[in-house]
C-alpha positions in Angstrom: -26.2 -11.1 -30.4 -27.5 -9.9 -33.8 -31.1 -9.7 -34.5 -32.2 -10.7 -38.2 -33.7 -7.2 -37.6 -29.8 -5.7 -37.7 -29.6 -7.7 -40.6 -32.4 -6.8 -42.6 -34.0 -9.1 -45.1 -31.4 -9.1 -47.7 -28.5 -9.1 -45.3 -30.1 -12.3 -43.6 -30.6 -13.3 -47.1 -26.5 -13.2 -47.8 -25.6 -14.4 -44.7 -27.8 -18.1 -45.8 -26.2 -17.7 -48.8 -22.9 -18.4 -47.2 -24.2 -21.7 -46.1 -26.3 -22.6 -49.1 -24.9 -21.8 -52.0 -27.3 -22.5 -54.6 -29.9 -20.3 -52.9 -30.0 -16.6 -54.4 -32.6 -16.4 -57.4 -36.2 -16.4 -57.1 -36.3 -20.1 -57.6 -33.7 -22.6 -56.9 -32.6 -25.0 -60.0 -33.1 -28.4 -60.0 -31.0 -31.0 -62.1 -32.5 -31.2 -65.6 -33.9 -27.9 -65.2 -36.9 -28.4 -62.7 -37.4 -25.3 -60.8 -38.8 -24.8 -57.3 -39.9 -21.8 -55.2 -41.8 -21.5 -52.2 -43.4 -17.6 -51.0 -46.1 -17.4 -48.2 -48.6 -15.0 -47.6 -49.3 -13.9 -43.9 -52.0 -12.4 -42.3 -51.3 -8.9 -41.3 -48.6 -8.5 -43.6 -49.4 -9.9 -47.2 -53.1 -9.3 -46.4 -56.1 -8.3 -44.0 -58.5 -10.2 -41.9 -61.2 -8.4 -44.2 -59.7 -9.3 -47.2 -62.0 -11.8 -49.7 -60.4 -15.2 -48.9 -60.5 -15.9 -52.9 -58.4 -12.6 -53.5 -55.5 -14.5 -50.8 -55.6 -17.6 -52.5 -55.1 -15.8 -55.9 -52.2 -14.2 -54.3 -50.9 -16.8 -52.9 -50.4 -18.6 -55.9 -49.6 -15.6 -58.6 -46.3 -14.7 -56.5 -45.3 -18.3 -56.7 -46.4 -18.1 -60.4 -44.1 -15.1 -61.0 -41.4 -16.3 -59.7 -41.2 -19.3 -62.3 -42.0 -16.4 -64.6 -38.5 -14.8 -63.3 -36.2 -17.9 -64.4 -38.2 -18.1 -67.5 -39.9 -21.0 -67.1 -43.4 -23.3 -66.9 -45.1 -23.8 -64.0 -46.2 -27.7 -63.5 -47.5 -28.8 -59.8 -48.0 -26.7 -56.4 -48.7 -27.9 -52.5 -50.2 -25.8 -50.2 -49.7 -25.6 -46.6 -52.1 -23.6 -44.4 -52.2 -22.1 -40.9 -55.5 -21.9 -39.7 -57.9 -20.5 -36.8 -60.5 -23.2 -35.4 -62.9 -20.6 -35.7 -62.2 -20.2 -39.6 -65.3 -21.2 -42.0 -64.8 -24.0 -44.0 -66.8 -21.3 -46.7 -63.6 -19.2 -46.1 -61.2 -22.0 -47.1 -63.4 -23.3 -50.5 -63.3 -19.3 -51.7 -59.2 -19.6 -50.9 -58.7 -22.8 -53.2 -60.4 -21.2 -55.5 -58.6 -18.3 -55.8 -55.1 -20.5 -56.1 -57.0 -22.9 -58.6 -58.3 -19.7 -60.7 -54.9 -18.4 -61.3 -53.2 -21.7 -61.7 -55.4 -23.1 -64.0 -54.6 -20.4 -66.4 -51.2 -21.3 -66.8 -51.4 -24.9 -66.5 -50.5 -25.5 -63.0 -52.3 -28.1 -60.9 -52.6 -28.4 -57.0 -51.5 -32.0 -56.2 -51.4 -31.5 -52.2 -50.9 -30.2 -48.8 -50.9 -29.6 -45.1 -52.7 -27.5 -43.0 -52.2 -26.2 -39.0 -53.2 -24.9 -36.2 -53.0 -20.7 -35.7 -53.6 -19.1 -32.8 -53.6 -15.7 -34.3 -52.6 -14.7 -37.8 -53.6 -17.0 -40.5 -51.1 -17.5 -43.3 -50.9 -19.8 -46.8 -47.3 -20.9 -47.7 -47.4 -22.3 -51.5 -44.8 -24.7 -52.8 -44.5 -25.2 -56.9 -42.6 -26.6 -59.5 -41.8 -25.8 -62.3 -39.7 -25.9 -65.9 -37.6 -24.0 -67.8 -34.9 -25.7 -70.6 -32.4 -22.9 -70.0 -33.4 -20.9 -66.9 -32.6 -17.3 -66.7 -30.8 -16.1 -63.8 -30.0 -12.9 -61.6 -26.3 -13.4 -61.9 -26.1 -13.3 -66.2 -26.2 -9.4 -66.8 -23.3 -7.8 -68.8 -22.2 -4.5 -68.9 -23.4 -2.5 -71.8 -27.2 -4.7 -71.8 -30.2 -2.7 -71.7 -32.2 -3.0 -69.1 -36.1 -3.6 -69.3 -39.5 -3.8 -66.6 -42.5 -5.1 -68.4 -44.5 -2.8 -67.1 -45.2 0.2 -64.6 -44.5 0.1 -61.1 -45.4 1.6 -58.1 -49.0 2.1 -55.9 -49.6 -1.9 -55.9 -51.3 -1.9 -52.4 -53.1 1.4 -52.7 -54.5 0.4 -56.2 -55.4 -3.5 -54.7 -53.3 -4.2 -57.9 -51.1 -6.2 -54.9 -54.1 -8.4 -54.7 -55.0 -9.2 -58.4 -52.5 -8.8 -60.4 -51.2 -11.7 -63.3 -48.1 -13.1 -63.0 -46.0 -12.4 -65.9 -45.4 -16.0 -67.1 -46.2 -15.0 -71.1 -44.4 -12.3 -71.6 -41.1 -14.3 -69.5 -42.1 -16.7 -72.5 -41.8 -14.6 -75.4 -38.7 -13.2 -73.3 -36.8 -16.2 -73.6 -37.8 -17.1 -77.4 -37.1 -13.8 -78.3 -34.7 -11.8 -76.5 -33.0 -14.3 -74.9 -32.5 -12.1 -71.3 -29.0 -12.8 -69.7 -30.4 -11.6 -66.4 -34.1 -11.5 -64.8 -36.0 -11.3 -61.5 -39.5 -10.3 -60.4 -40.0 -6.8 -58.8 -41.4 -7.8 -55.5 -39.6 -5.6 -53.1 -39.4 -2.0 -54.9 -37.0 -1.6 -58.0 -34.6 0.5 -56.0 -34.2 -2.8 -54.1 -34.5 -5.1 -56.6 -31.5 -3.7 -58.7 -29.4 -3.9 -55.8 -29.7 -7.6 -55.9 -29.6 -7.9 -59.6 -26.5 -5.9 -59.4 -25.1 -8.1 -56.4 -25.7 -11.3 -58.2 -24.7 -9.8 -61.7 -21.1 -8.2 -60.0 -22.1 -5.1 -62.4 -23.9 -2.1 -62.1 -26.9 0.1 -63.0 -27.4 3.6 -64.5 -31.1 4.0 -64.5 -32.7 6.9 -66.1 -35.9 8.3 -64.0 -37.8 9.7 -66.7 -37.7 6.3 -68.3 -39.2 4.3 -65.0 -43.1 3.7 -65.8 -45.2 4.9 -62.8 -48.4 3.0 -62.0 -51.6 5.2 -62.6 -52.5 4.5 -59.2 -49.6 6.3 -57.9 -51.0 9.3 -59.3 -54.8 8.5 -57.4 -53.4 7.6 -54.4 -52.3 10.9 -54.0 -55.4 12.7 -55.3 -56.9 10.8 -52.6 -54.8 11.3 -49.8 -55.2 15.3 -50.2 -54.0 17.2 -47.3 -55.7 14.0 -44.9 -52.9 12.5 -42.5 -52.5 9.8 -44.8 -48.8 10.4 -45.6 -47.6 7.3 -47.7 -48.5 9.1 -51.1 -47.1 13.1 -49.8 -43.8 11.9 -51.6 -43.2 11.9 -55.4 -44.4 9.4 -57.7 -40.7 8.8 -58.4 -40.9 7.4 -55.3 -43.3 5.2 -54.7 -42.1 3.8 -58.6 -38.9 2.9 -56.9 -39.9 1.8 -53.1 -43.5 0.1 -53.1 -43.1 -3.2 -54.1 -45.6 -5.6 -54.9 -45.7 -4.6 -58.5 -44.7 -8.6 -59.7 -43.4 -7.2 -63.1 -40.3 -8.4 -64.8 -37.4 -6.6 -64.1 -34.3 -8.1 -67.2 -31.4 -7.4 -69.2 -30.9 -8.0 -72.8 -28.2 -7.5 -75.2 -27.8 -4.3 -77.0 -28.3 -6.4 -80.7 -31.9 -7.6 -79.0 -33.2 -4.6 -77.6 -34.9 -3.3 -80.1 -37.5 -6.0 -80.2 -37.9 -5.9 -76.6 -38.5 -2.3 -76.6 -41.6 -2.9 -78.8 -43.4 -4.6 -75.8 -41.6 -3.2 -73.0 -40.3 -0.7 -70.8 -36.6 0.6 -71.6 -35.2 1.9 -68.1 -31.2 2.2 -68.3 -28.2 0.2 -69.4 -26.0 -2.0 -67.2 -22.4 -0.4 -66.2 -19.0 -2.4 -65.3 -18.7 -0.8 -61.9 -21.0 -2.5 -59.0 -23.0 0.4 -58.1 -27.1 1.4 -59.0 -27.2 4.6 -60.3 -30.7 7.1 -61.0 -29.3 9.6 -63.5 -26.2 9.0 -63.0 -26.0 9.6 -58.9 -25.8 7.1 -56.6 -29.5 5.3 -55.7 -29.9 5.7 -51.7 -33.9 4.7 -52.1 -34.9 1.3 -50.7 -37.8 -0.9 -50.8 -39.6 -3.0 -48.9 -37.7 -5.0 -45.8 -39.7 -7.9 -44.1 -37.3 -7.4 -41.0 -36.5 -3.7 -40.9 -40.3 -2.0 -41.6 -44.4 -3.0 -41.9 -46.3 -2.4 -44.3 
């Protein structure tokens, strides 16, 4: 019997798909144009024991927050559901609220409610949130012969804590949609060699991505001044890399028409064009990188 392990995240992903059809982008669509996501952070995976409680409630809620920033749209109202040890200090879950409610509050998002639980080990927040958006943006609108965009540079999020504090890209998704009018958008959570996979799954096109083009994180860079010739291997490999695998980085990854692209580029990140055949190229070859996989690797 299969494992969602042989499967792998996105595979597991598709095979839901089958069965729900309107899942797929990072939030599902409501009628009238309510959107709703739900991410958790876990314990061990998303972040450590020692980790300041208020830096995994601001997490907790700025990956929710970015992906209403990925359909284009406003964030409204979250819940949060907790799973805690007895032995947690009620200190511990006031700095965690107000994390969420200092990340929130700057986008005009208010927590209405909740749940919390009993853990016997790792400790995880699971936010809920809805949101807005009169005409939201999709993964499956990109066309061949757009010009494809990231709004900013990727790469090094956990070595540069940038995983743990960085702001969910809810303006620029704004100006995005007044101005450019993206046919296709997503957040880059899970590495952009990943990330255009999907984008090129849900779009039925394809990518030709040029590498000197990709914006790489300064942190990428330090990371690797730091790891030196120590046994800390994860920044040995080439900037490129780590730009393209990561994950974490919560910038925009869209699409715009040809005839709008040269007001995007005045803000943003020009990175390829998209292609009529359903395959992600890096200068032209084939892309065999992959990022992050909940089911096939740790972090």
């Amino acid at each position: 019997m299969k494992t969602v392990r042989d499967l792998g995240e996105f595979g597991l992903i598709r095979h839901l798909a089958k069965r729900i059809p309107r899942a797929g982008d990072d939030c599902a669509v409501l009628p009238g144009g309510g959107l709703l996501t739900c991410d958790p952070v876990i314990e061990g995976i998303h972040f450590l024991p020692e980790t300041p409680p208020r830096a995994v409630g601001w997490k907790a809620m700025a990956r929710n927050l970015s992906d209403i920033a990925a359909m284009g749209g406003t964030p409204r109202y979250a819940v949060v559901s907790l799973g805690l040890r007895p032995t947690t200090t009620v200190r511990w879950v006031c700095e965690l609220y107000a994390g969420m409610r200092a990340v929130a509050v700057q986008f005009g998002c208010e927590i209405v409610g909740g749940d919390t639980a009993h853990v016997r080990h790792e400790q995880f927040v699971v936010v809920t949130l809805l949101g807005q958006a009169d005409r939201p943006v999709l993964r499956s609108g990109a066309k061949p012969g757009d010009v494809v965009f990231v709004t900013g540079p990727l790469g090094g999020s956990f070595a540069s804590g940038k995983h743990l504090r960085f702001t969910p890209r809810i303006t620029e998704a704004r100006w995005l949609v007044q101005h450019c009018r993206p046919h296709a958008m997503m957040d880059v959570s899970d590495g952009l060699a990943s990330d255009l996979q999907r984008l090129s799954e849900a779009s039925r096109v394809g990518f030709n991505i040029v590498s000197c083009k990709i914006p790489i994180a300064p942190g990428v860079a330090a990371a690797r001044r730091a790891a030196g010739s120590s046994s800390f291997r994860r920044f040995t490999e080439a900037p490129l890399h780590h730009a393209l695998t990561d994950g974490e980085d919560f910038e925009l990854l869209f699409t715009v028409s040809p005839r709008r692209a040269k007001l995007a580029r005045q803000r943003f990140y020009e990175i390829g064009r998209v292609i009529p055949q359903p395959v992600v190229l890096l200068d032209g070859v084939p892309l065999t990188a992959k990022g992050y996989d909940h089911f096939a690797q740790r972090r």
